[in-house]
N, C-alpha and C positions, 0 to 999 in steps of 0.2 A: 890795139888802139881803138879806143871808143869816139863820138863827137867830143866827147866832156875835155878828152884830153888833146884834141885835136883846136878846142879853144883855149886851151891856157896853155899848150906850144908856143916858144919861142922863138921855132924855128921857122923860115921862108916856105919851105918846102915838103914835101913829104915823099917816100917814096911810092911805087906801085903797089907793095903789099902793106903798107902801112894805108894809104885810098881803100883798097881792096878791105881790107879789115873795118874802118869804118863804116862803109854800104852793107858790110858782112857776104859780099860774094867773092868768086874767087877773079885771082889776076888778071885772069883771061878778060874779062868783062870790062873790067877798067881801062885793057889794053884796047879794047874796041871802041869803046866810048872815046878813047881819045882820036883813031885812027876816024872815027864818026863827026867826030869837033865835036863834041858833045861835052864835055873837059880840055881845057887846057893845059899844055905840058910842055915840058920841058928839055930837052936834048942836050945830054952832058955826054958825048962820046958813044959810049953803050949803055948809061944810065939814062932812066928815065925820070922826071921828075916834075913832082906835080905843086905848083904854089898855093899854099894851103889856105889864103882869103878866096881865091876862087871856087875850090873845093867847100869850104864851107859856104859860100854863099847855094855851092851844089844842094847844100843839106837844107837850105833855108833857112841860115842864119844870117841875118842881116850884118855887113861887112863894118857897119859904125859899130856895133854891137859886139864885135869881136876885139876892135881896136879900141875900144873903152876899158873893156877887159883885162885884155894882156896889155894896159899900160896902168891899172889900177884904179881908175878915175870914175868916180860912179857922175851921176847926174847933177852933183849936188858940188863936184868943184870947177863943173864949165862958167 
């Protein structure tokens, strides 16, 4: 999973190796970063999960920007 695809996701969340693959480091790091509060996450039993506006705002993609996006709306039908 790239950022590219990580904005036109439709899904809430992401998993640890799907984060992990965006930053391009391994699991381990992202599992730290969240144990750091560094990332936000999510607790599903033994899954971990991570909501993927806050993650990309991680990357510096601004969160209006993402939700303009993945609902289709450019500037021009607000």
């Amino acid at each position: 999973m790239d950022p590219d695809d990580l904005l036109s996701s439709r899904s809430a969340v992401v998993t640890l190796a799907q984060a992990a693959s965006v930053f391009d480091v391994d699991v381990r790091t992202v599992t730290r970063a969240i144990e750091n509060g560094d990332l936000p996450a999510l607790r599903l039993g033994r899954r971990v999960l991570i909501p993927r506006l806050p993650l990309l705002a991680a990357l510096g993609v601004r969160v209006d920007d993402a939700l303009t996006e993945a609902h289709g709306a450019g500037s021009d039908d607000r």
